[in-house]
TORTIMAR-248971 format. One record per residue (C-alpha): x, z, y. Coordinates in pm, 1 decimal, always signed. Layout:
<tifis>
(tifi (X,Z,Y))
...
</tifis>
This chain:
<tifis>
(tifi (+10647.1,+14252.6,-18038.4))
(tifi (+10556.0,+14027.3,-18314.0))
(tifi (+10858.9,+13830.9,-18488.2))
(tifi (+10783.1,+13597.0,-18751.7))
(tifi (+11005.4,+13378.1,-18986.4))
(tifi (+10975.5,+12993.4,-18882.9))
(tifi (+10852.0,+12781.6,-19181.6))
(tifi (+11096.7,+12530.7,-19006.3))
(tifi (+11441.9,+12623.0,-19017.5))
(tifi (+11531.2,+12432.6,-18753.2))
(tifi (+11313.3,+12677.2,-18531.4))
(tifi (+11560.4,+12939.2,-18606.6))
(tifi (+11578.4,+13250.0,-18790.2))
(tifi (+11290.2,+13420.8,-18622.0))
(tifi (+11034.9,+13372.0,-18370.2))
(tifi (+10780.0,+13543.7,-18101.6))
(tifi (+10473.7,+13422.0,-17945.6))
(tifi (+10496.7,+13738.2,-17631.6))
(tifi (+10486.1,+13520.2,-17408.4))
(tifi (+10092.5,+13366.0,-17518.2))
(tifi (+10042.7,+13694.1,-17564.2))
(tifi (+10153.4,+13843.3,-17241.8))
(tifi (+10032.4,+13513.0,-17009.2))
(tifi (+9647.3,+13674.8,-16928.0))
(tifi (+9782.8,+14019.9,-16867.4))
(tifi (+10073.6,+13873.7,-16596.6))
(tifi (+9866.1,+13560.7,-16484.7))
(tifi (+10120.9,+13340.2,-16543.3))
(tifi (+10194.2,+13044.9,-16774.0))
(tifi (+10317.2,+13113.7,-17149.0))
(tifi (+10632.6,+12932.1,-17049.2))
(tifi (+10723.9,+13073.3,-16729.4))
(tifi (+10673.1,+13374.9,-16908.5))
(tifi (+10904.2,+13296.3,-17179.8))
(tifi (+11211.8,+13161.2,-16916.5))
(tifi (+11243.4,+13448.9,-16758.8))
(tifi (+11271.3,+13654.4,-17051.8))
(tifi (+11544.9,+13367.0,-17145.3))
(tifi (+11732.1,+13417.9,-16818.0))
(tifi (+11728.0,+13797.1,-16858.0))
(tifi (+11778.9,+13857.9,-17206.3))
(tifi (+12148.9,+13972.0,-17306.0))
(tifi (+12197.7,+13900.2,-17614.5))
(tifi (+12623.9,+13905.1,-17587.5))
(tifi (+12748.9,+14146.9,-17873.7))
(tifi (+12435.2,+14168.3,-18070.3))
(tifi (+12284.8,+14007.5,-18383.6))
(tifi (+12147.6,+13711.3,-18166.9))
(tifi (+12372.1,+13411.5,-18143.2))
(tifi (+12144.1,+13203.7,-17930.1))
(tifi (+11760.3,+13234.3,-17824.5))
(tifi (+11563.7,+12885.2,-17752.4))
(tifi (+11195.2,+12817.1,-17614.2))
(tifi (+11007.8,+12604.3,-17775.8))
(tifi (+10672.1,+12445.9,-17765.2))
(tifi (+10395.6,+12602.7,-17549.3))
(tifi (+10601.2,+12922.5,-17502.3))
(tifi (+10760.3,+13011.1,-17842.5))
(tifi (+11077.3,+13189.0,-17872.7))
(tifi (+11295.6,+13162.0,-18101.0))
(tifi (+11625.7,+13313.2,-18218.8))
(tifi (+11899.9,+13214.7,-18415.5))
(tifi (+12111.6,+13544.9,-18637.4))
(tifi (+12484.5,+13564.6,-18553.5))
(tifi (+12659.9,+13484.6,-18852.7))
(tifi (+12955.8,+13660.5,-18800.4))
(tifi (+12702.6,+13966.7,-18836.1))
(tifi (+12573.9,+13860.4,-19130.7))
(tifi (+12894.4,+13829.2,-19256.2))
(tifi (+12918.1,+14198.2,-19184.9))
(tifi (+12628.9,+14331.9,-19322.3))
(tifi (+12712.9,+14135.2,-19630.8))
(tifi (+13054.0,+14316.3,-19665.3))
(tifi (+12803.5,+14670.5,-19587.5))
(tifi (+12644.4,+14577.6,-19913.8))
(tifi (+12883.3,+14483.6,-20108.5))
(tifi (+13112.7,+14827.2,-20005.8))
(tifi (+12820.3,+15039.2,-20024.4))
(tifi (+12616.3,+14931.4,-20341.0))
(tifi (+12266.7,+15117.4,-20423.4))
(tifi (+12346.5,+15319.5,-20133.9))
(tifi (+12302.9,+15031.8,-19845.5))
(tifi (+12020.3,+15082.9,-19652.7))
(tifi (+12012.1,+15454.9,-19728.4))
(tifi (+11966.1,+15700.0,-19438.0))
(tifi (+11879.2,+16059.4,-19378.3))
(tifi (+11600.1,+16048.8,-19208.3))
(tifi (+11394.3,+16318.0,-19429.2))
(tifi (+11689.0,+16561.1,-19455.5))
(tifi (+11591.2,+16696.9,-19811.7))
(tifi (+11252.8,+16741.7,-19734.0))
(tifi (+10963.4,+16782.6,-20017.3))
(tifi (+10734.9,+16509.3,-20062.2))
(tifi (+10463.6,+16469.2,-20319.0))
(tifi (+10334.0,+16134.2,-20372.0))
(tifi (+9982.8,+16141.5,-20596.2))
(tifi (+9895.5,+15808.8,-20712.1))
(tifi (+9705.1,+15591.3,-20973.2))
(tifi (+9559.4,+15938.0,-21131.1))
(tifi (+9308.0,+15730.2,-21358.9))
(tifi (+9059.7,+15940.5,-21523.3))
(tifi (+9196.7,+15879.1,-21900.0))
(tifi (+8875.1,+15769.1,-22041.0))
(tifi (+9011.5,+15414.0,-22083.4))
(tifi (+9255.4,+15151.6,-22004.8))
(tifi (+9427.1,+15060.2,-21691.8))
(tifi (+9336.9,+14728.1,-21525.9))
(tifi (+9443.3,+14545.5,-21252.4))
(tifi (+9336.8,+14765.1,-20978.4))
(tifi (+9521.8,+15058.7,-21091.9))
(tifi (+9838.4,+14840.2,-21094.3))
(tifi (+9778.4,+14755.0,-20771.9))
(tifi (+9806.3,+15148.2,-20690.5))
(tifi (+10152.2,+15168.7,-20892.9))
(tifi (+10278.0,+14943.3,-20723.2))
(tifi (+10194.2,+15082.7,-20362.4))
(tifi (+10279.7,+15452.5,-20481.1))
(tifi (+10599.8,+15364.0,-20651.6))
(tifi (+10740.7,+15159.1,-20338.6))
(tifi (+10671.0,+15374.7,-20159.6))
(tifi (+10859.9,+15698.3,-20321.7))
(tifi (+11102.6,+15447.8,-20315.8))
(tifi (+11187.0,+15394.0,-19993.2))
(tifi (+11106.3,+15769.8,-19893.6))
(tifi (+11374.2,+15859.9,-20120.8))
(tifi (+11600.6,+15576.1,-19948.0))
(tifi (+11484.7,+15759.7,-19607.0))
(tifi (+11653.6,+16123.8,-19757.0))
(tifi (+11336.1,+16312.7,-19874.0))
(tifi (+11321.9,+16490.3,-20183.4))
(tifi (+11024.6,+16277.9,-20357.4))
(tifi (+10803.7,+16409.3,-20616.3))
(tifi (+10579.8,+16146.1,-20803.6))
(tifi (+10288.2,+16293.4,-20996.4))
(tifi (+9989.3,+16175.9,-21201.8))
(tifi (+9695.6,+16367.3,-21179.0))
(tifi (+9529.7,+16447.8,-21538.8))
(tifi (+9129.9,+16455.3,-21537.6))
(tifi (+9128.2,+16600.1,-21870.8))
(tifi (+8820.1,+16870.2,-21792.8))
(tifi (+8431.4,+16825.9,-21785.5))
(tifi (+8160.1,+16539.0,-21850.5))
(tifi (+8331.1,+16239.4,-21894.5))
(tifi (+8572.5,+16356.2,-22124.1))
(tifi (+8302.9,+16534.1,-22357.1))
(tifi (+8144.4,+16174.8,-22322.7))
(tifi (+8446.1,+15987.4,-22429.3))
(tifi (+8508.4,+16226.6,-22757.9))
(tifi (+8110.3,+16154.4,-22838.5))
(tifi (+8159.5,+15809.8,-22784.4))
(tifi (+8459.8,+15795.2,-23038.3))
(tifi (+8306.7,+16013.9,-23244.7))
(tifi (+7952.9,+15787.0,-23291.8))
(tifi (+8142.2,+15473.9,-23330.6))
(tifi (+8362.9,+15664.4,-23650.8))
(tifi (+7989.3,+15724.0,-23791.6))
(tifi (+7891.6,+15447.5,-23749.0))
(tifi (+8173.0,+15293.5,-23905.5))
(tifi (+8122.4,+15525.2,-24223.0))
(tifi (+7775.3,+15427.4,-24264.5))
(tifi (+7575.3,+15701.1,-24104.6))
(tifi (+7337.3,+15681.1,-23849.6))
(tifi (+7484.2,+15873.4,-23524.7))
(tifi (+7300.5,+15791.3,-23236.8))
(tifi (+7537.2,+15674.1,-22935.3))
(tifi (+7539.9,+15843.6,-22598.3))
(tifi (+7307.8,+15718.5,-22357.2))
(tifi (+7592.4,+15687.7,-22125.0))
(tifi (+7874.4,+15630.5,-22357.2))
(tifi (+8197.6,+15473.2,-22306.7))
(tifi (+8166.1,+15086.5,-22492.5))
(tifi (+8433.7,+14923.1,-22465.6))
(tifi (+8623.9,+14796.4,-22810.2))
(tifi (+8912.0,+14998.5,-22736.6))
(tifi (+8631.8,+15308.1,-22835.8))
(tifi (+8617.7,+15081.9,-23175.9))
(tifi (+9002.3,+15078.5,-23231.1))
(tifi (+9015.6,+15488.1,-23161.0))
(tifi (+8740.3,+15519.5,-23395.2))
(tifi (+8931.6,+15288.7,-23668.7))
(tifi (+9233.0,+15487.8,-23616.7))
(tifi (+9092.3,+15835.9,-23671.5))
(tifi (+8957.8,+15659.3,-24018.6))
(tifi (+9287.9,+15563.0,-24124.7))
(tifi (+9466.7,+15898.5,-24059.5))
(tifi (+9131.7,+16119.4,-24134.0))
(tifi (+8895.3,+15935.0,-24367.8))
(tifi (+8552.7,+16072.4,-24397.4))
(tifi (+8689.6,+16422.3,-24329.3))
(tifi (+8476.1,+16447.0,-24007.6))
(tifi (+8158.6,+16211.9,-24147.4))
(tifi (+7863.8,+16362.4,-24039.4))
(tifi (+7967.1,+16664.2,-23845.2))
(tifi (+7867.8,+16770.7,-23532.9))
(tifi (+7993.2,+17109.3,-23460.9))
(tifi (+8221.4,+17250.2,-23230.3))
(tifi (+8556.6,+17197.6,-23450.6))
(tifi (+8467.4,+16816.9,-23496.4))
(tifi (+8376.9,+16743.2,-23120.6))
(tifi (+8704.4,+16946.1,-22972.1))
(tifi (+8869.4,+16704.5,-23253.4))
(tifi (+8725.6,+16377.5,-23142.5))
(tifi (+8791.5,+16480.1,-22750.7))
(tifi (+9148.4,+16577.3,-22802.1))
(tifi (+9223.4,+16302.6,-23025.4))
(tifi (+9095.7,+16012.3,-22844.0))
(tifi (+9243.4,+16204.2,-22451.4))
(tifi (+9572.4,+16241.0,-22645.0))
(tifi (+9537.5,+15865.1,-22753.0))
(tifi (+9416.1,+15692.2,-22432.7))
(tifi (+9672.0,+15872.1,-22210.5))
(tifi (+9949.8,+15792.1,-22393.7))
(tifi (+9822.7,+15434.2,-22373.7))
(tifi (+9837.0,+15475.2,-21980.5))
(tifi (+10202.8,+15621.0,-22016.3))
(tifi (+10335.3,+15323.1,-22200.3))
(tifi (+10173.8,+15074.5,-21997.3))
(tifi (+10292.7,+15209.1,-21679.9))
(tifi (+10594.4,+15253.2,-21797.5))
(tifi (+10653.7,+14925.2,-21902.3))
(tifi (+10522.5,+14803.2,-21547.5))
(tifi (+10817.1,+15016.6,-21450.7))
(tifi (+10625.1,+15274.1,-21322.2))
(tifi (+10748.2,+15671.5,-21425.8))
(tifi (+10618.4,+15970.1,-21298.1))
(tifi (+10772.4,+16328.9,-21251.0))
(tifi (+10507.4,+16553.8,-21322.2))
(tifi (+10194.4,+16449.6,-21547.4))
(tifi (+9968.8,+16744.4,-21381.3))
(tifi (+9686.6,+16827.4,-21612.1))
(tifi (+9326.9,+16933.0,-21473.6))
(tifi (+9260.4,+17190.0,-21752.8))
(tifi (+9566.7,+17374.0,-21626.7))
(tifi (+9342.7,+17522.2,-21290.3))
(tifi (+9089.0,+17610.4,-21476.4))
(tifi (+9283.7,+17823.4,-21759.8))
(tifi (+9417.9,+18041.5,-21461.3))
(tifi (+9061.7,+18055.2,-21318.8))
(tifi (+9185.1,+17909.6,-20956.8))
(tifi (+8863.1,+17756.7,-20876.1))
(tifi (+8691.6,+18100.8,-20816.4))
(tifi (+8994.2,+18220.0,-20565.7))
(tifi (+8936.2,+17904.7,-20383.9))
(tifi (+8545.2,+17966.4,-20357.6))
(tifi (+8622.2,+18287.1,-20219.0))
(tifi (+8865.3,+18171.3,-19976.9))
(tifi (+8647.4,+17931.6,-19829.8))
(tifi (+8334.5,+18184.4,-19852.6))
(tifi (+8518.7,+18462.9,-19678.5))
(tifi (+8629.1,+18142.8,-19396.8))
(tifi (+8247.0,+18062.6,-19373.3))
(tifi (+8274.0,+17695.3,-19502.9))
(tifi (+8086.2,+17746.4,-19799.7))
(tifi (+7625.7,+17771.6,-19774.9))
(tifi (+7395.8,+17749.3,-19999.1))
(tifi (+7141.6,+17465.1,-20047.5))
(tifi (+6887.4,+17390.4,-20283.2))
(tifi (+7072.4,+17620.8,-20547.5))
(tifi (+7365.0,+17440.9,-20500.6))
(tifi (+7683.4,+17538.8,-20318.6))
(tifi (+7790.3,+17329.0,-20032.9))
(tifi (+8156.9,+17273.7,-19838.0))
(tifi (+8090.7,+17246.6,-19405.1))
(tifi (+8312.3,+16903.0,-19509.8))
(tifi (+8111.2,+16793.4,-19150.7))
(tifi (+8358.1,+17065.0,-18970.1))
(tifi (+8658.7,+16819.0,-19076.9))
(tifi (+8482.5,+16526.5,-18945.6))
(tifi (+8380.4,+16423.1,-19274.8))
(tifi (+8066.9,+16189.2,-19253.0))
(tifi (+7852.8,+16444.5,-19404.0))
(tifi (+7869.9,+16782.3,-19635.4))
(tifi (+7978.2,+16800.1,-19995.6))
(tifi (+7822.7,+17006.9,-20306.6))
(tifi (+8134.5,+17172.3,-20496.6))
(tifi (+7953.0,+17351.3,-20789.6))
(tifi (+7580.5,+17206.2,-20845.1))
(tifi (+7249.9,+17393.3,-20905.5))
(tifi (+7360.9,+17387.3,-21298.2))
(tifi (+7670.0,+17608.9,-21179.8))
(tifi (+7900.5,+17325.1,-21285.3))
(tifi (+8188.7,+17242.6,-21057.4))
(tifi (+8175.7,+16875.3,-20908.7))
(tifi (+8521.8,+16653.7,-20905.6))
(tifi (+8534.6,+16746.9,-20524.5))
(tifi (+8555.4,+17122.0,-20632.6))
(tifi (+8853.9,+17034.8,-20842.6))
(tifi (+9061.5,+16856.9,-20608.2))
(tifi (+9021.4,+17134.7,-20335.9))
(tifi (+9192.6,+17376.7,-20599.0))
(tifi (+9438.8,+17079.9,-20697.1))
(tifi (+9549.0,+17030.3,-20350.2))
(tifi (+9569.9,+17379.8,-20230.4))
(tifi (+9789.9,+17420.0,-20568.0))
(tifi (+9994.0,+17124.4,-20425.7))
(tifi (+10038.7,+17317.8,-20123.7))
(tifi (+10117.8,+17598.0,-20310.7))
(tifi (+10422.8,+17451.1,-20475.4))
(tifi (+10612.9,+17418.6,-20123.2))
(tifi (+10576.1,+17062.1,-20037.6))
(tifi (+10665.5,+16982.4,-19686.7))
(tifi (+10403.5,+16682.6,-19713.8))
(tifi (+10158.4,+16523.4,-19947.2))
(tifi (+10067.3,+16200.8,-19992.7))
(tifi (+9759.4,+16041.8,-20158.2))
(tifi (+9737.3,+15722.5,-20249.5))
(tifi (+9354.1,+15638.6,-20355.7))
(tifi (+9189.9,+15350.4,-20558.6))
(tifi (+8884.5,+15134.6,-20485.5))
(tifi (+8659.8,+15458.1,-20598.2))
</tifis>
């Protein structure tokens, strides 16, 4: 059953349209419909003070006052804690969300996600689970590499010299201001290099700086998160080869094309994934199968998701 809040207040506090909705299935008019729910509804001792039909076969329902008089009092004796119940019992709940890959700044979209992922810890905590918000690092592979060369071109480039930019690059101005920044603190100290010491600088430096622009501005949408779980971590402990193996010695992993393939299809998944490709580099997908089974791991009773557009 549908209740709405009347534009009107004279329509009352809430209404229902059941009875248009129920007249095809019963055969009968919206409005006979809606009397004899009238003549049988008790509403004596409850939050109703009086139910009216209206129209075509609206009903509509006017709110006791003396119990909202009550439940006033509730939250006024009870505080923060009104509303609170124990529904969960101290279980564990992760909640994953926004999880931006730190290779720029958040927009809109993400905020959208904060929002959704932060109301809802929210109320789980309300409901008496034990809620555990986390962000989601991708601080390993391609893109980051990318986002240090990018950096790292543009700081050339502002020195005078000649790098050539990354086909693929990251453009955006806020590249510029990184690049700016490294020459105020640095100088020329890194002009013209291009070994392994300068490009481990440039992608630490400009990871470092990006996420902590992410921190800030989610915490000033007031938006916080528990645990800031970083990507690198599973690899350092090699975890991705114990899940390969796991799933190998299950028989969900074949090879295809020199690449190595998940039965994702078994899970009703639309069609099979690659987790490391032909190159023997690990796709995304391969990472969050370790990630999650490391969520798992950690005891949670459940885990919660909460993706973007992407």
């Amino acid at each position: 059953i549908i209740l709405l809040i009347p534009k009107d207040k004279s329509h009352g506090d809430l209404s229902t349209n059941i009875a248009m909705q129920l007249a095809r299935e019963l055969r009968s008019k919206p409005l006979d419909i809606a009397n004899f729910i009238i003549e049988n509804l008790d509403i004596q001792g409850t939050i109703i003070d009086k139910a009216k039909i209206a129209g075509p076969g609206f009903i509509n329902f006017w709110l006791s006052e003396n119990w909202l008089y009550k439940v006033l009092d509730e939250i006024r004796e009870q505080g923060e804690n009104y509303g609170k119940v124990n529904l969960g019992k101290g279980k564990r709940v992760q909640v994953e969300f926004v999880s931006v890959n730190p290779t720029g700044p958040l927009h809109v979209g993400h905020g959208k996600c904060a929002v959704v992922g932060d109301a809802l810890s929210s109320i789980l905590k309300a409901a008496g689970y034990a809620v555990e918000k986390e962000y989601y690092i991708n601080d390993q592979g391609k893109q980051i590499d990318l986002l240090g060369q990018s950096v790292q071109a543009r700081y050339n480039n502002l020195l005078g010299e000649k790098k050539e930019f990354p086909p693929d690059g990251y453009k955006g101005e806020y590249i510029v201001d990184i690049a700016k920044e490294v020459i105020d603190k640095f100088q020329d100290k890194y002009k013209g290099r291009d070994d392994k010491e300068s490009r481990e600088f440039f992608r630490e430096f400009t990871l470092k700086k990006i996420l902590s622009g992410i921190k800030k501005d989610l915490k000033d949408f007031g938006v916080e998160f528990d645990v800031w779980f970083s990507e690198k971590s599973l690899y350092k402990h090699n975890k991705l080869q114990e899940v390969l193996e796991l799933l190998k010695q299950r028989g969900f992993l074949y090879e295809k094309e020199g690449a190595l393939w998940l039965k994702s299809t078994d899970f009703s998944d639309e069609k099979d994934r690659v987790v490391v490709r032909g190159n023997n580099i690990p796709t995304y997908f391969a990472s969050d199968i370790v990630y999650h089974q490391n969520k798992y791991q950690r005891g949670f009773d459940k885990v919660i998701d909460i993706w973007g557009a992407d």
